[in-house]
GUKOL-30021 format. One record per residue: residue in three letters; x, y, z of N, C-alpha, C in turn. Coordinates in Angstrom, 3 decimals, padded with zeros to 6 digits. Atoms other than C-alpha are relative to their C-alpha. Last residue first. Example, Ala and Ser with C-alpha at 12.3 -4.5 7.8 and 13.67 -1.06 7.14 Angstrom:
<recs>
[rec SER; [-000.820; -001.190; -000.060]; [013.670; -001.060; 007.140]; [-000.770; 001.090; 000.730]]
[rec ALA; [000.890; -001.190; 000.000]; [012.300; -004.500; 007.800]; [000.900; 001.200; 000.000]]
</recs>
This chain:
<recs>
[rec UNK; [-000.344; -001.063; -000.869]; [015.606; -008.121; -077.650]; [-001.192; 000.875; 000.095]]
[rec UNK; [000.868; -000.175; -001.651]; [014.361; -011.241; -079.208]; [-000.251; 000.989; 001.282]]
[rec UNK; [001.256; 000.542; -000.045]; [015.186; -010.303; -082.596]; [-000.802; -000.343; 001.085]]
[rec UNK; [000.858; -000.761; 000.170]; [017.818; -008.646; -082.040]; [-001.515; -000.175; -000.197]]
[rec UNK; [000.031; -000.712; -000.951]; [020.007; -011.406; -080.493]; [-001.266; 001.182; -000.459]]
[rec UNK; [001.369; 001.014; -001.113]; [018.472; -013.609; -083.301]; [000.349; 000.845; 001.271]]
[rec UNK; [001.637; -000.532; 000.510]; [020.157; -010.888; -085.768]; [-000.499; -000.949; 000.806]]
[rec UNK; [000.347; -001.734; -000.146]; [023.669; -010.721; -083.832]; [-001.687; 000.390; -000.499]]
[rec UNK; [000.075; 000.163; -001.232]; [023.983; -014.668; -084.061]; [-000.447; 001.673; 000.998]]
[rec UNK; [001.340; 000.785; -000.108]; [023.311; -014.714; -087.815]; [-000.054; 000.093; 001.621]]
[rec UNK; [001.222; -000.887; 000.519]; [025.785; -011.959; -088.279]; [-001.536; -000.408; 000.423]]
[rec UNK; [000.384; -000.964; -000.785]; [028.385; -013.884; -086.140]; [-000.974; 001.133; -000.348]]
[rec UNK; [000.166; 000.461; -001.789]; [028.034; -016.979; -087.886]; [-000.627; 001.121; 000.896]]
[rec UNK; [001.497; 000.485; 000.397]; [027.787; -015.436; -091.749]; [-000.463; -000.696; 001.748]]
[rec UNK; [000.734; -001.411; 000.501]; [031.481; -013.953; -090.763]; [-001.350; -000.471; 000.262]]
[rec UNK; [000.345; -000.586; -001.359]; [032.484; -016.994; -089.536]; [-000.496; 001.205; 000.606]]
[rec UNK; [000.531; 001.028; -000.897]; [031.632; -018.944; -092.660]; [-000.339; 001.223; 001.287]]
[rec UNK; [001.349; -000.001; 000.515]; [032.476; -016.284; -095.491]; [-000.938; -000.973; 001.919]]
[rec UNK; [000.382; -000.164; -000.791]; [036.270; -015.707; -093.914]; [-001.879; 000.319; 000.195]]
[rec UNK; [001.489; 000.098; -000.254]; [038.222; -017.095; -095.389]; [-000.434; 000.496; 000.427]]
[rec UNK; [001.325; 000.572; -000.769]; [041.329; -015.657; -096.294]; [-000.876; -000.096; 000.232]]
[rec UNK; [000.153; 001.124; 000.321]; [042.650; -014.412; -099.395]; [-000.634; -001.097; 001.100]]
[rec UNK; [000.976; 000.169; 000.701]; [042.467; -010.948; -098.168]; [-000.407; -001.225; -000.424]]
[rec UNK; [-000.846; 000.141; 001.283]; [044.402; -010.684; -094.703]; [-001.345; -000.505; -001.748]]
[rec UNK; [-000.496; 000.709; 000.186]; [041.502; -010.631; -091.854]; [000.880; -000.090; -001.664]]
[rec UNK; [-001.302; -000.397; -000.265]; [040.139; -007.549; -090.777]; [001.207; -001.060; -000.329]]
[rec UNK; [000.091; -001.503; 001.630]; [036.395; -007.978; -091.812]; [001.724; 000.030; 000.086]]
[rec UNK; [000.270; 000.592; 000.932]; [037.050; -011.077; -089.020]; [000.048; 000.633; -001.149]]
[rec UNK; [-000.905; 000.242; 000.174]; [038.181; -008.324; -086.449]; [000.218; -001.054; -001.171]]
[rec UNK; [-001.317; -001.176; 000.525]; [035.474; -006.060; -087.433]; [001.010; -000.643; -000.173]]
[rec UNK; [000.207; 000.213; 001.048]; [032.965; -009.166; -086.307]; [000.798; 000.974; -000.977]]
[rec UNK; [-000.564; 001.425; 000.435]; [034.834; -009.939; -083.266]; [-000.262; 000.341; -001.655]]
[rec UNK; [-001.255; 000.213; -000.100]; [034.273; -006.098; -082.337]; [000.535; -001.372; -000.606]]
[rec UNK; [-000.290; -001.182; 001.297]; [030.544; -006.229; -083.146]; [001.694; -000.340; -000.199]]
[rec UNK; [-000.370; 000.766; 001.229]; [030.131; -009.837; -081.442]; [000.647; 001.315; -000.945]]
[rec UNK; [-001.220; 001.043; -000.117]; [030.772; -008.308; -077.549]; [000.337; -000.388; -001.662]]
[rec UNK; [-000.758; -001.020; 000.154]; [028.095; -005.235; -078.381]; [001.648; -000.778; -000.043]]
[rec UNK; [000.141; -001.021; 001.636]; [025.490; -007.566; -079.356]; [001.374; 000.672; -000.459]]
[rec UNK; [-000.621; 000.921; 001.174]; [026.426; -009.766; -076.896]; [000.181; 000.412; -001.164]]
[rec UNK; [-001.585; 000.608; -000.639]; [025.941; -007.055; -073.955]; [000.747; -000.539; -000.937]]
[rec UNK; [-000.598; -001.088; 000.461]; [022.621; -005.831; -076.089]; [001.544; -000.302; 000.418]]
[rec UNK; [-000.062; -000.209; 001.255]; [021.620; -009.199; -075.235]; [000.624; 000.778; -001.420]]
[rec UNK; [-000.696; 001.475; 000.104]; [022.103; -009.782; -071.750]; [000.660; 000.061; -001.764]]
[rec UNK; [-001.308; -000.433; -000.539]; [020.713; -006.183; -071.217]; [000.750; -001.008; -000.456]]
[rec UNK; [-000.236; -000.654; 001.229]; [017.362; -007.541; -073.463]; [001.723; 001.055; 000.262]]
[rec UNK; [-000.083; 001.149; 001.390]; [017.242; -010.832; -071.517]; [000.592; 001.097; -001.000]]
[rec UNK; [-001.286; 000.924; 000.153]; [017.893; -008.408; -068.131]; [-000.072; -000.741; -001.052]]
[rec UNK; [-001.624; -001.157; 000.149]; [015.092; -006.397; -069.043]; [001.564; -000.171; 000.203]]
[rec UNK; [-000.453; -000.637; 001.285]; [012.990; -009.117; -069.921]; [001.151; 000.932; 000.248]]
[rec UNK; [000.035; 000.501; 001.204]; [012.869; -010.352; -066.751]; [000.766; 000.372; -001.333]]
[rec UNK; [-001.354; 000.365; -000.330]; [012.528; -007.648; -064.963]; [000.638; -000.828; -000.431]]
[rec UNK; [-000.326; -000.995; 000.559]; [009.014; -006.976; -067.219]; [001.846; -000.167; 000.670]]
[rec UNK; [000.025; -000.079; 001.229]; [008.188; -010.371; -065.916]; [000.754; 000.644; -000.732]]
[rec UNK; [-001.174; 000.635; 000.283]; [008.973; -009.622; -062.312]; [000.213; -000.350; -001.573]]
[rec UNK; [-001.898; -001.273; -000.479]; [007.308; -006.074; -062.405]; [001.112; -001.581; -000.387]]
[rec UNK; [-000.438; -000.873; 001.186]; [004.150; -008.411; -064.345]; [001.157; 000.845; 000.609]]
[rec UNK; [-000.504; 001.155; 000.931]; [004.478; -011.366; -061.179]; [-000.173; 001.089; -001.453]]
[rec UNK; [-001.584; -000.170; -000.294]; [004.310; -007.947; -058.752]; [000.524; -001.201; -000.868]]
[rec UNK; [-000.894; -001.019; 000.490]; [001.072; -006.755; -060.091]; [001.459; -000.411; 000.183]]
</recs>
């Protein structure tokens, strides 16, 4: 029983860790949306989206 509590502890820090980053990229990713119009911003945009859906994915 106590190697499934550590398991499950585990996870729950991977999915705290996660939600943490989640909540760190939102803001970056507003500030990118926020960028003057003619700038780029397809790349780093498409970065932090892709990095927000593998956080969810494992969460």
């Amino acid at each position: 029983m106590t190697e499934a509590r550590a398991r499950g502890a585990v996870a729950a820090s991977y999915g705290e860790r996660a939600a943490q980053r989640v909540k760190t990229l939102t803001p970056e990713l507003m500030r990118i949306d926020g960028r003057p119009w003619k700038m780029t911003t397809r790349a780093d945009r498409h970065a932090v989206i892709a990095e927000i859906a593998l956080l969810q994915g494992r969460a």
